[in-house]
N, C-alpha and C positions, 0 to 999 in steps of 0.2 A: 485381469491383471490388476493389482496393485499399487496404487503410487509409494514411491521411497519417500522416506525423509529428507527431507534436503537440509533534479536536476536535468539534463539534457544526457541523454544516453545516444552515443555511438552503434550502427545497429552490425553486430559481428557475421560475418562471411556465414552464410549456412552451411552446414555438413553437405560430403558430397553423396545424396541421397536419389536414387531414381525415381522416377514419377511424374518430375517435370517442375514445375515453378510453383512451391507454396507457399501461400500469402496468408498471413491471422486480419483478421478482421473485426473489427468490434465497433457495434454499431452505439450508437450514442446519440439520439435525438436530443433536441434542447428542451422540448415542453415534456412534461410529465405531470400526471395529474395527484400522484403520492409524494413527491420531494420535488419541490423546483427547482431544475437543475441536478440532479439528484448524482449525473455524471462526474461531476464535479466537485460537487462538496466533500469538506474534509474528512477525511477517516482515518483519526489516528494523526494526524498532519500531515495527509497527505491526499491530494482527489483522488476521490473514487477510484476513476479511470488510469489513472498512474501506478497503481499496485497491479494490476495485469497488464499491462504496458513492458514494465519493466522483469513480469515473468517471460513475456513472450519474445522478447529483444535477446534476455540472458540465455532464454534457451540456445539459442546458436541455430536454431533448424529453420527459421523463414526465411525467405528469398526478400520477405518484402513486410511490412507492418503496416496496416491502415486502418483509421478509421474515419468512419463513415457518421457525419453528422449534418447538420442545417443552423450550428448556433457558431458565432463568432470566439467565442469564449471558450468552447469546448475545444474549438480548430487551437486555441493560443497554447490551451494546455496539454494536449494534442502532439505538437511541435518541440513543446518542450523536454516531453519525454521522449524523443525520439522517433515517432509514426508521422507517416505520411500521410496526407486528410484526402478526401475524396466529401466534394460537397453534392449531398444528394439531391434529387429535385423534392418541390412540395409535394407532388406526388406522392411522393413513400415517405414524406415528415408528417401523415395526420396519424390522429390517434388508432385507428382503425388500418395502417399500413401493418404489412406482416414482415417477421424478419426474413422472408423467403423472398418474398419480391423486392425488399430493398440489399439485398445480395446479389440477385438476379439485375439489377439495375445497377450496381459496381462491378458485377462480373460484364456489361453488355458496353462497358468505358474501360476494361483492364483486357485484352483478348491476350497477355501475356501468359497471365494466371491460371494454373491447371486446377488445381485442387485449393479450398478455404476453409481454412481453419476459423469457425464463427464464435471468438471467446466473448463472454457475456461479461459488461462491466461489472456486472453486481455479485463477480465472484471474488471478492481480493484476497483467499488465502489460496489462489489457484499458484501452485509451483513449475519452475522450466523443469524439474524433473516428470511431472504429468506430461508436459507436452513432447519431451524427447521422445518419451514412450509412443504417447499415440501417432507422430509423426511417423516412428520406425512400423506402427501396425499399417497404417495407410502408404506407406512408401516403397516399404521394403517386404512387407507381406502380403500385400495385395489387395487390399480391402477399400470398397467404394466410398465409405462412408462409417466413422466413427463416432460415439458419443459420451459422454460422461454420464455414471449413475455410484449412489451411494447405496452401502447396505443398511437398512432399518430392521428395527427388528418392534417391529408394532402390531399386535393383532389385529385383525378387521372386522367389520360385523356389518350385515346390511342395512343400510337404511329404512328404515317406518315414518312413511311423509305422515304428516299431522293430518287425522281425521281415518286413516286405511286401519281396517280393523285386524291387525295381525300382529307373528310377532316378528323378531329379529331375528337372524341364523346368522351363526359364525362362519366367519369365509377360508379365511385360512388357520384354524386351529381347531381341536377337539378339546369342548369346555371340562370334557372329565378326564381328559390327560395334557392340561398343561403345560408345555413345554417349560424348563426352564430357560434363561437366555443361553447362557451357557453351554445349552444340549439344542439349541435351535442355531440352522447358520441364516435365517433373516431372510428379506427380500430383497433385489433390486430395483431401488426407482430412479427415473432419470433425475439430476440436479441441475439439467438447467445452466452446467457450467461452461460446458463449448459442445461444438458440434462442425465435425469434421466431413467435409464430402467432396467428391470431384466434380469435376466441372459438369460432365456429361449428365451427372445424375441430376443437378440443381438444375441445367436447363431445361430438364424434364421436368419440374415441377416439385424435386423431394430432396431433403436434407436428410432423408434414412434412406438406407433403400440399398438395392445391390448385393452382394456380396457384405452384411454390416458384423460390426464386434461393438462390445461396449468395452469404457475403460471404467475402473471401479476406483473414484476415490476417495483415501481416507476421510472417516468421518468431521475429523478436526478440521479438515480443508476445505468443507465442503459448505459453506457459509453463504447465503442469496439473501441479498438486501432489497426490501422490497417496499416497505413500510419506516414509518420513523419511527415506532417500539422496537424496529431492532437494531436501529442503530448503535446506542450505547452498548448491546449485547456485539454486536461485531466487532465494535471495536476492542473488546479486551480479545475478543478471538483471534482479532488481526494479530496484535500484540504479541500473543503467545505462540500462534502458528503459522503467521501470515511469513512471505518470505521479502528480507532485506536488502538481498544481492550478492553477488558469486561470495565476497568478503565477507565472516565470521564475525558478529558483532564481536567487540571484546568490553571488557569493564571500563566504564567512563572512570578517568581518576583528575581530570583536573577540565573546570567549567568557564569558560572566559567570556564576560559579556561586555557590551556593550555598552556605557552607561549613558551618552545620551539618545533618546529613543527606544533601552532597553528596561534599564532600571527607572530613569527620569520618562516621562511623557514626551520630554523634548522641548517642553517651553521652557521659557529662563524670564523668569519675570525679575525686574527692575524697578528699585526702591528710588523716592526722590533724592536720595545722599548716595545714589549711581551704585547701591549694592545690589548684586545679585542674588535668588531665589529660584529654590527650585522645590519640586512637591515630588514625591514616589509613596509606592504600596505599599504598607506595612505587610500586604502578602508574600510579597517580593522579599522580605526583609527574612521573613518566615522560613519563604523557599530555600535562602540562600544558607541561613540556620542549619533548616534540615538538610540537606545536600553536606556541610561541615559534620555534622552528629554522621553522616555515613563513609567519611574517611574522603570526600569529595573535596580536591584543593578549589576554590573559587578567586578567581582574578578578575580585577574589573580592568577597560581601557577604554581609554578619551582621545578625540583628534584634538580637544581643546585643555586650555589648563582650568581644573576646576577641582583642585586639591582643596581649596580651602570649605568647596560640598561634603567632600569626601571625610573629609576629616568632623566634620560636624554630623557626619549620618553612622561614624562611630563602629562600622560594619567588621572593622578588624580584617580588610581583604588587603594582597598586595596590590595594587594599582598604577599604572602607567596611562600619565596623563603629556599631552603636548605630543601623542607618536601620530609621529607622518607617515610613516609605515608601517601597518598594521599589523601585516602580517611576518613583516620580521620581528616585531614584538614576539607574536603569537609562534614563531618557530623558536626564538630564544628561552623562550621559558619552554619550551616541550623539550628540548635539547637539554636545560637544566634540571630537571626532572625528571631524564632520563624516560621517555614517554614515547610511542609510537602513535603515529596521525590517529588511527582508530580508538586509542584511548582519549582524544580529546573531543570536549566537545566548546562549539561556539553557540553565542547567540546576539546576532546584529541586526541591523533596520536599513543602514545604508548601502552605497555604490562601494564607499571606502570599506564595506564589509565582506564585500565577496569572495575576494581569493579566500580570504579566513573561512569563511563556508563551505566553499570548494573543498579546501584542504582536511578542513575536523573529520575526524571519521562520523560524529552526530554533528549537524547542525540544525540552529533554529531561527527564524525570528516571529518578530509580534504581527498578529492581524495587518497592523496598520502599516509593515516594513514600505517602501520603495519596491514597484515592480522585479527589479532586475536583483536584487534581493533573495526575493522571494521564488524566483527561478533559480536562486542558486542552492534553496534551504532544502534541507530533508523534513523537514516540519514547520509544520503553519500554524501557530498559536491563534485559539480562538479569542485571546486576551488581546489589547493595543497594549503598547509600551508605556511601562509606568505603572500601569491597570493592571497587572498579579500574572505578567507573561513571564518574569521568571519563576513565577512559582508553577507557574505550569508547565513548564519547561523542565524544570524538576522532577515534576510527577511521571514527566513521560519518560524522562532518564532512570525514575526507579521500577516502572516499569517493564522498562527493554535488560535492567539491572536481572529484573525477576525471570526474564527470557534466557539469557546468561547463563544464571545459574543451574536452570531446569537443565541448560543444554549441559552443562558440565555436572550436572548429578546423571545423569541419561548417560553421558560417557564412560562416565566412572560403575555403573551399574552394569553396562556391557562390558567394561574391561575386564572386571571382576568374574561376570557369568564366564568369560573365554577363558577364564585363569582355573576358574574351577573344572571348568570343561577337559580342559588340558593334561 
């Protein structure tokens, strides 16, 4: 089979599916000896662990979301996305613990649980249209145990350990009729992305086994993070394939920030003749430029009066300073610009930021926001405020921009194929 294309999360009613009580599971140790914390760090702005959180939640099919870790950090963000934690013993937090026995020791504390669904953090272009699938092969078809593999299309050759005097043989090709890609349909190998099985089978000792199917998914989705040279590489893949939530991005058209904490650093230094000072990024200044050059309106807002900043940093934005309520700022100008939530985006640091987060269809803040913040953002700037977080803020809006478009050239390229068809 194929896959299709497709804050704090609410976990929705699962389908009413036979089989009995399925639970996704993703294990998440805190030590790692290739990325510290590696669960958790940002990808894209967002943890790790939160981009298959929030695939497994939207799917609609688990009875239940957990995951399984031994770090306090992990459990915060964890919670936040909506999954329930289960703290394992040391036992299965050392390096040399398998994920078979630390399943078997969340299955021997859950005896509700029929069947686990074990999704791998380090997948995050994994989609709820994957899991709807493989749910209905283990649910509704009957199958003990399911698992993810992608198809390759890579020749093999055997191995010659250094000093054996021989030569190499081709394993799966004939070197005097080369396949073209095109005329070859590939292999399958597993990716590593989840692995489905019921109860009965794990207690026995196996995560394959039984009655097994594989699910086969797209290559673009099929991303394992493992090392830190792939990081930067996952992240443009998250970007262009990774999935957002039920909701269609749309075009960002109007950007509202924050200006103290977002543009400014936050400090207000004071001259002896009691005048105030303040210092920002000229990257910031940059970002806000380009975001203008791309038809993007930019609005700054202040809980304090600090027009007389504004007007000295010369930025040519509208500006609302002295609002005690932010967020009816930020609903009046959507409303006068005739704008729907998902075309807006925010980007704040404070407590007074959050509905505004809540609300933007993008939001963001800096590295250094306020906690509760920062549970509220869809991205986490690797920049503090002041230090070039809205120009990164930026890059990620042209970014998800470039997302946008592919999707609506890909629509328009099917609508057309059906017009000609017709």
């Amino acid at each position: 089979m194929e896959a299709e294309v497709g804050g704090s999360r609410a976990l929705p009613a699962a389908d009413s599916r036979s089989g009995g009580h399925l639970a996704a599971l993703v294990l998440a140790r805190g030590g790692s000896k290739g990325i510290p914390l590696k669960n958790i760090k940002l990808l894209a702005g967002v943890p790790l662990l939160g981009w298959v959180l929030r695939a497994a939640i939207d799917a609609g099919v688990f009875h239940s979301v957990w995951v399984s870790t031994d770090h306090d950090e992990i459990e915060k963000v964890a919670k936040q996305f909506g999954a329930q934690v289960h703290r394992r013993s040391p036992e299965v937090s050392q390096d040399s613990s398998t994920s078979l026995e630390t399943i078997r020791e969340f299955l021997n504390h859950h005896h509700e649980i029929d069947i686990v669904g074990n999704i791998q953090a380090t997948s995050p272009c994994l989609h709820p249209s994957d899991l709807i699938k493989v749910a209905d092969l283990i649910q509704k078809e009957g199958f003990d145990s399911v698992f993810s593999v992608v198809r390759r299309h890579q020749f093999r050759w055997s191995e010659v350990k250094k000093g054996e005097n021989k030569m190499t043989e081709p394993q799966n090709l004939n070197p005097a009729k080369r396949y073209r890609r095109q005329d070859w349909p590939g292999e399958l190998y597993e990716n590593g992305s989840f692995y489905f099985a019921k109860r009965h089978l794990i207690e026995k000792g196996y995560l394959q086994g039984g009655k097994m199917a594989y699910y086969e998914m797209r290559a673009e989705h099929s991303v394992d993070i493992d090392i830190d040279i792939d990081w930067p590489i996952a992240e443009q893949r998250v970007l262009r394939f990774g999935y957002f939530g039920k909701e269609p991005l749309k075009e960002v058209k109007l950007l509202v920030c924050s200006i103290d904490g977002c543009l400014t650093n936050g400090r207000i230094y004071v001259t002896e003749d009691q005048k105030e000072m303040v210092s920002y990024d000229y990257r910031d200044i940059v970002g806000i430029e380009l975001l203008k050059k791309r038809g993007i309106q930019v609005r700054l807002i202040s809980e304090r009066d600090c027009s007389k900043t504004l007007s000295a940093m010369q930025l040519g934005c509208v500006a609302k300073v002295n609002a005690t309520n932010k967020l009816q700022v930020l609903e009046d100008w959507r409303k006068d610009i005739a704008l729907s939530w998902k075309e807006v985006a925010y980007l704040g640091n404070e407590e007074s930021d959050v509905e505004c987060l809540k609300s933007a269809g993008l939001s963001g803040v800096p590295a250094n926001a306020c906690t509760v913040a920062q549970k509220a953002a869809g991205y986490i700037c690797k920049s503090n405020g002041g230090c070039g977080a809205i120009r990164e803020f930026a890059e990620h809006i042209f970014l998800l921009l470039e997302k946008v478009n592919s999707a609506r050239k890909k629509d328009f390229l099917s609508n057309l194929a059906s017009r000609v068809e017709s």
